[in-house]
C-alpha positions in Angstrom: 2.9 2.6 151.5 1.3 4.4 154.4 1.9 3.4 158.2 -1.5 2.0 158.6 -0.8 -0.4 155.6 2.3 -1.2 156.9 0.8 -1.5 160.3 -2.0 -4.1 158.9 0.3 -6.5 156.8 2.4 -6.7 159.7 -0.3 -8.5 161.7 0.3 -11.4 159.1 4.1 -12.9 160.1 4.2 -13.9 156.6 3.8 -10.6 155.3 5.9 -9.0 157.8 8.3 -11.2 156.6 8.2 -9.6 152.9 8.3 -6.5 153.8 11.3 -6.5 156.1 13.1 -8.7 152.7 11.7 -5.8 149.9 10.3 -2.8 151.3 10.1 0.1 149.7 8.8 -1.4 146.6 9.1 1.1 144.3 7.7 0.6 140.9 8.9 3.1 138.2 7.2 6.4 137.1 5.6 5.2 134.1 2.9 6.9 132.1 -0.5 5.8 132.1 -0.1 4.4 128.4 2.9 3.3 129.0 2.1 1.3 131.7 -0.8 -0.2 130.0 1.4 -1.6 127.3 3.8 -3.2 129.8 1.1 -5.3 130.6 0.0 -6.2 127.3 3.4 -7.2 126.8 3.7 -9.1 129.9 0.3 -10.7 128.7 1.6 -14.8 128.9 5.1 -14.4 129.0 7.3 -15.5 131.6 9.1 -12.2 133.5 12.2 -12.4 132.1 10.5 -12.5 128.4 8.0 -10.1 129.0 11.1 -7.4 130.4 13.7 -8.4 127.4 10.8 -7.4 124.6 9.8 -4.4 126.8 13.6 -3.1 126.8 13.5 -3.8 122.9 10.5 -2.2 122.1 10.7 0.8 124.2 14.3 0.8 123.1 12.8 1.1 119.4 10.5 4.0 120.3 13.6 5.4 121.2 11.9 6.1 125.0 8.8 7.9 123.4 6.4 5.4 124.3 3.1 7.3 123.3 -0.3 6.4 122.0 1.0 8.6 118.9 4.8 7.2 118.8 2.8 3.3 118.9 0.4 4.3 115.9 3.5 5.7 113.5 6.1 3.2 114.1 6.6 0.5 111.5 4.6 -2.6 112.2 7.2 -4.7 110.6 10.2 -3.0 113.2 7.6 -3.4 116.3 7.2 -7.3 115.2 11.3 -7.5 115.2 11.4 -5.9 118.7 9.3 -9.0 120.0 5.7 -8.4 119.9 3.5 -10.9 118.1 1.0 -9.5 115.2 -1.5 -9.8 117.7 0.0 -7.5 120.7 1.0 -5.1 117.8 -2.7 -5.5 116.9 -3.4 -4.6 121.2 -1.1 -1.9 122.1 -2.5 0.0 118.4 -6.2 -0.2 120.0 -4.7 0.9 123.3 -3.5 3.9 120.9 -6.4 4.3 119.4 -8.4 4.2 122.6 -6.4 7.2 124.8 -6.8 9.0 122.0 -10.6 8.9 122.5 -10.6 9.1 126.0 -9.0 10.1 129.2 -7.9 6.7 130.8 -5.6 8.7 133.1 -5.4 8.5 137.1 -7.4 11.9 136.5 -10.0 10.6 134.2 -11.0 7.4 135.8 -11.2 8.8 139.5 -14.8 8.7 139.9 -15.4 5.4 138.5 -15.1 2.0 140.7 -13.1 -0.6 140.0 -15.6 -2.8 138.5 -16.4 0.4 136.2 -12.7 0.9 135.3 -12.6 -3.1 134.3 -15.4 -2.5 132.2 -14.1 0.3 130.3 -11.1 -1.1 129.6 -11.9 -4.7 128.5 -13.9 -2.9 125.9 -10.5 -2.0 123.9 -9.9 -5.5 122.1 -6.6 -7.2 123.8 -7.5 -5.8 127.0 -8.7 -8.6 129.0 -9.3 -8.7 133.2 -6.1 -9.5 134.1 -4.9 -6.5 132.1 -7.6 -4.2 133.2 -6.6 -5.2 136.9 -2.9 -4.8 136.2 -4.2 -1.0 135.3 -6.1 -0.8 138.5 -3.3 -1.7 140.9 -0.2 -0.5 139.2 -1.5 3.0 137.2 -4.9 3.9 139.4 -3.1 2.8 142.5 -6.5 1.2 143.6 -5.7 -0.3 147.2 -7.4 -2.9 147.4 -6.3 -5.2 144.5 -6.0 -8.9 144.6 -5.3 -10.2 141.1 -5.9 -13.7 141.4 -5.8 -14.5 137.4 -2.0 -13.4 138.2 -0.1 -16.9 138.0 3.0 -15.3 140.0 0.5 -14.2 142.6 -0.7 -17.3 142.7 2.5 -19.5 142.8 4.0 -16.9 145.2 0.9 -17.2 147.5 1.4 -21.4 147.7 4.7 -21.1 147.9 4.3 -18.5 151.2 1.4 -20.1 152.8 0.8 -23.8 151.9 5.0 -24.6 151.0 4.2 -24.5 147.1 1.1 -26.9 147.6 -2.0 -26.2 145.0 -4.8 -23.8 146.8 -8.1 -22.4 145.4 -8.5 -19.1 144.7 -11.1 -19.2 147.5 -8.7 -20.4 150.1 -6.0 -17.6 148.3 -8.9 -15.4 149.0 -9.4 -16.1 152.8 -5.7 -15.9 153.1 -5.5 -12.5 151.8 -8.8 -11.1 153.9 -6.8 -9.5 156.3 -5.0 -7.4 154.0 -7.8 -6.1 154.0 -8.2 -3.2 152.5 -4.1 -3.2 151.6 -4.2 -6.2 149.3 -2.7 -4.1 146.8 0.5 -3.6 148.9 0.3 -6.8 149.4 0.6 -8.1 146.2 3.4 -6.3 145.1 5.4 -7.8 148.2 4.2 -11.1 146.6 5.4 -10.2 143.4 8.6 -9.0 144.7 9.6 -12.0 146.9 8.7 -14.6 143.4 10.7 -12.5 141.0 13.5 -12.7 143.8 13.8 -16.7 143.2 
């Protein structure tokens, strides 16, 4: 994270708060398609879940996880690593997909973030929340808030209103002076609710 993004999350005490308990967050160096199934893994699974059937499935692909590696491997052994039918069903039209097209940082740095949410939600299994997990965690878009995120949601109440229920609206008035960091600053949520 850049000084000036450090600089404006700092101006929230909250924030500043986070960041003195977790900085750097440092997210590991995952590929594009790799990165993409994570989150199609994590899709409705509490964290712990969602990282035990990650370990066992990229344990399976033996560390090779690859559009190609995805498409050859046994649907049967990919079923006993933990994914349903229907997120073997997902991360095969992920597959399917980057083999079509370039859905790298590379490939998808002209287009906004609205475009990028678009193209993505046309692969079947790849909803908005998964699209906007791509944005912020593969594209590195800044300016992120993922709202449909329930830990960014919980972790928000639980900062700012003592674990009371808020909108999304008032979650959205809190985070305007992230502005245009809310990225960062959502990873600094994340960090301090998976630290519970």
């Amino acid at each position: 994270m850049n000084d000036e993004a450090h600089a404006v999350l700092r101006e929230d005490p909250v924030m500043a708060g986070l960041l003195d308990r977790h900085d750097p967050y440092v997210e590991p160096d995952w590929s594009e398609y790799e990165r993409l199934c994570i989150s199609i893994i994590n899709q409705q699974l509490s964290t712990a879940s969602a990282a035990a059937v990650r370990e066992r499935v990229f344990e399976f692909l033996e560390g090779a996880v690859t559009p190609e590696s995805v498409l050859a491997a046994d649907e049967a052994a990919l079923r006993d690593a933990g994914l349903s039918g229907r997120k073997v069903e997902y991360v095969r039209n992920a597959a399917r997909a980057f083999q079509k097209n370039d859905y790298t940082r590379a490939g998808l740095a002209g287009h906004s973030d609205a475009a990028v949410v678009d193209l993505l939600t046309e692969i079947k299994g790849i909803g908005e929340w998964t699209a906007r997990m791509y944005l912020l965690f593969v594209l590195e878009r800044p300016d992120v808030l993922p709202l449909g995120d329930l830990a960014v949601r919980r972790g928000i109440e639980e900062l700012y209103a003592g674990g009371d229920a808020l909108t999304r609206a008032e979650m959205r008035e809190i985070a305007e002076p992230w502005r245009p960091y809310r990225s960062a600053a959502t990873r600094y949520i994340w960090a301090e609710y998976e630290s519970d």
